[in-house]
Every structure is written in structure tokens, then in C-alpha cells.
C-alpha positions in Angstrom: 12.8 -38.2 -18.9 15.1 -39.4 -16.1 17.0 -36.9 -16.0 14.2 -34.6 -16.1 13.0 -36.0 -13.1 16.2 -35.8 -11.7 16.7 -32.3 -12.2 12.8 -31.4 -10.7 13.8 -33.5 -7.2 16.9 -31.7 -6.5 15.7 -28.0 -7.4 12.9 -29.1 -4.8 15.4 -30.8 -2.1 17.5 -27.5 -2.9 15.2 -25.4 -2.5 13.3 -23.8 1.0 9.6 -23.3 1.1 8.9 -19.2 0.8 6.5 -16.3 1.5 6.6 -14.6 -1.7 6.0 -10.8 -2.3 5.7 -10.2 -5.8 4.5 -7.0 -7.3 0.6 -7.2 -8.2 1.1 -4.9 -11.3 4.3 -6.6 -13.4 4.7 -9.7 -11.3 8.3 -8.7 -10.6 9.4 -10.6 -7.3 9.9 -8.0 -4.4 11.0 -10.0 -1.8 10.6 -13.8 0.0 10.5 -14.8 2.9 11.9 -18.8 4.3 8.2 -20.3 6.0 7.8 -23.4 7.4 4.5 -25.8 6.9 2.0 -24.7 9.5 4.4 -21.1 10.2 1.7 -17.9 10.4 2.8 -14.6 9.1 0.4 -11.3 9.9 -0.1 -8.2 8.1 -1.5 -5.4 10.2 -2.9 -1.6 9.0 -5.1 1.3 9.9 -8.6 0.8 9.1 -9.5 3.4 6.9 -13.1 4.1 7.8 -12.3 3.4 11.6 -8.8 4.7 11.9 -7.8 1.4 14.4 -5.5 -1.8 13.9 -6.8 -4.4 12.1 -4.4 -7.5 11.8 -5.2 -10.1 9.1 -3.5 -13.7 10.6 -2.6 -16.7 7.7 -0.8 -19.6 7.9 1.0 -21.8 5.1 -0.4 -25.0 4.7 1.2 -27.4 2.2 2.1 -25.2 -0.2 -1.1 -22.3 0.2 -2.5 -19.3 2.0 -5.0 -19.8 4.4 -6.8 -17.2 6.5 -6.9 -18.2 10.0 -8.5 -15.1 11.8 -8.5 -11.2 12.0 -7.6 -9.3 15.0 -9.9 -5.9 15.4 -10.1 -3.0 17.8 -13.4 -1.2 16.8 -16.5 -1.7 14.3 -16.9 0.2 10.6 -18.0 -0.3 7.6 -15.5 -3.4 6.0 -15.0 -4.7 9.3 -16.9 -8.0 10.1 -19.8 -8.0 12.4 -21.3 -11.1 12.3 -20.1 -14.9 12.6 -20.5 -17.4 10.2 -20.5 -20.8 10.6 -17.9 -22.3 12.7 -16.1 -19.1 13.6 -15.9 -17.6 17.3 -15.2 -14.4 18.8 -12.8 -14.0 21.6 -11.7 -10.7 23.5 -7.9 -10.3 24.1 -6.5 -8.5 27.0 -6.1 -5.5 25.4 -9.4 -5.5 24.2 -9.2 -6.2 21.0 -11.8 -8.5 19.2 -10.4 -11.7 17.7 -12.6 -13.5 15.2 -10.8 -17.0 14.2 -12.3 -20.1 12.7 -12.2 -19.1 9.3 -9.4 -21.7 7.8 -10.2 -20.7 4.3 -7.6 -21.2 2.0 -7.2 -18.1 -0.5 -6.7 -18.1 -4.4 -5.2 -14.9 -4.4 -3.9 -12.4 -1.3 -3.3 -9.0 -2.2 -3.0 -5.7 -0.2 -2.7 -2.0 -1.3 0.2 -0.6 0.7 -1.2 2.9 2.5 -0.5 6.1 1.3 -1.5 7.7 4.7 -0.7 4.6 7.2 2.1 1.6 6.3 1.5 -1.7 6.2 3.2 -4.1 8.7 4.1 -7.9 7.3 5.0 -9.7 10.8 7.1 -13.2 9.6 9.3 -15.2 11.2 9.7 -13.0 14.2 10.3 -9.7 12.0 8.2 -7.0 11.3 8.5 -5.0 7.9 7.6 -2.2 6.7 5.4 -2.7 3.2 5.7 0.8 2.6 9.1 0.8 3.0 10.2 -2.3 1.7 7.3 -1.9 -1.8 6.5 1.6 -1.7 3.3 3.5 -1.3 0.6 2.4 -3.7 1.9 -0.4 -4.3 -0.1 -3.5 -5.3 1.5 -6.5 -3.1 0.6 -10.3 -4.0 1.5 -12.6 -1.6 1.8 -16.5 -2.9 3.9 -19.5 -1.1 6.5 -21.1 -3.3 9.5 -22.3 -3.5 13.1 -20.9 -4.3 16.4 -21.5 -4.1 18.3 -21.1 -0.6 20.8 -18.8 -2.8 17.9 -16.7 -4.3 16.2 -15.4 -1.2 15.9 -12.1 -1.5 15.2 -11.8 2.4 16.9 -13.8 5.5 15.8 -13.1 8.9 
């Protein structure tokens, strides 16, 4: 049991908290990403109705997902047009409709990398291609873990 124990604190000492990417269909790991605590990562995309940016904010908050707010440019149908409870709306300089307030944390996060437009994960000061880094189609979980320092898959 001790060395059990042992074994679980210095895999977590070892290891470096991660954005992971896995594939949605086999669960096979694409990529990760090192996050901090409280470090927000975006993914923007066309709207397909719409055809504007929408950028979807999170942040990682002890171990989860949470969606903080959603950055929009123009109205259509799967875009939100109404406030719920403790939520706000704000206009940014470049006109862009900013609905935050939400800090909902998220069982599961998934995206559908375009076929027509790409998807743009921005983390850590990067932005990457989903399209190119998944492939179109592509069913993309995201999920905040753990891993090794050796096993990251991405370093800024």
C-alpha cells in the first residue's frame, strides 16, 4: 500500500497539468497541451448558419472545463439571444458581442472540426489549426488531465 502511494504522488509531482485533445471516435490521444489552474484556452469557427466568428472562451479550473463566455459577431439560429441569469452582455471595440457570466463547468467538450471552415484552438499564446492538426470531420474531445512532462505530445 505504501508504495502504492508512493508511486501515485510522484507520477502527480512528475507530471504537468494538460489540455487534452483526444479523438471523440477511438479515444486515441491527439495531442496536449501544458495549462495552468485558472489558464483560458479559446476555440474559434465560422458559424454555419451566419457565416461570422464565433469564439467559445474556457478556463481550467482545478482539474475541469468551464465555459466562461462566447465571443459573437452577428445573430442566427444556434447563437444565443437572450441572457440568463447572472450573465451580461458587453460590446468590444470591434463590435463584436461578448456574452460572459456563464462559469459552468462542462461534463464533456466536444467540437466537429469543419469541413468548409477550420477550427482555431488559441492556448498558451498559440493558435492551431484543428483541421490541420485532427483533420476534417474529426470528432475532438477536449478533457484536462494530467501527463507526464516526457509524454506531451505538444510544447509551446
Amino acid at each position: 500500500m505504501v508504495t502504492i502511494t508512493a508511486s501515485v504522488f510522484l507520477l502527480f509531482i512528475n507530471s504537468t497539468p494538460c489540455l487534452i485533445l483526444k479523438n471523440g471516435d477511438t479515444g486515441q490521444v491527439i495531442s496536449a497541451f501544458p495549462v495552468e489552474d485558472g489558464e483560458e484556452f479559446a476555440v474559434t469557427f465560422i458559424h454555419s448558419v451566419n457565416q461570422s466568428p464565433v469564439t467559445d472562451v474556457y478556463q481550467i479550473r482545478k482539474g475541469a472545463i468551464y465555459v466562461t463566455r462566447t465571443i459573437y459577431y452577428a445573430f442566427g439560429a444556434g447563437v444565443q439571444t437572450q441572457l440568463e441569469e447572472g450573465q451580461r452582455l458587453e460590446y468590444g471595440e470591434d463590435g463584436a458581442m461578448i456574452i460572459s457570466g456563464f462559469n459552468r463547468r462542462l461534463d464533456s467538450l466536444s467540437y466537429i472540426v469543419g469541413t468548409v471552415s477550420d477550427h482555431i484552438l488559441q492556448v498558451g499564446g498559440e493558435k492551431i489549426s484543428l483541421r490541420g492538426l485532427c483533420g476534417r470531420n474529426t470528432t475532438v474531445q477536449f478533457t484536462s488531465g494530467r501527463r507526464l512532462s516526457s509524454f506531451l505530445l505538444h510544447r509551446p
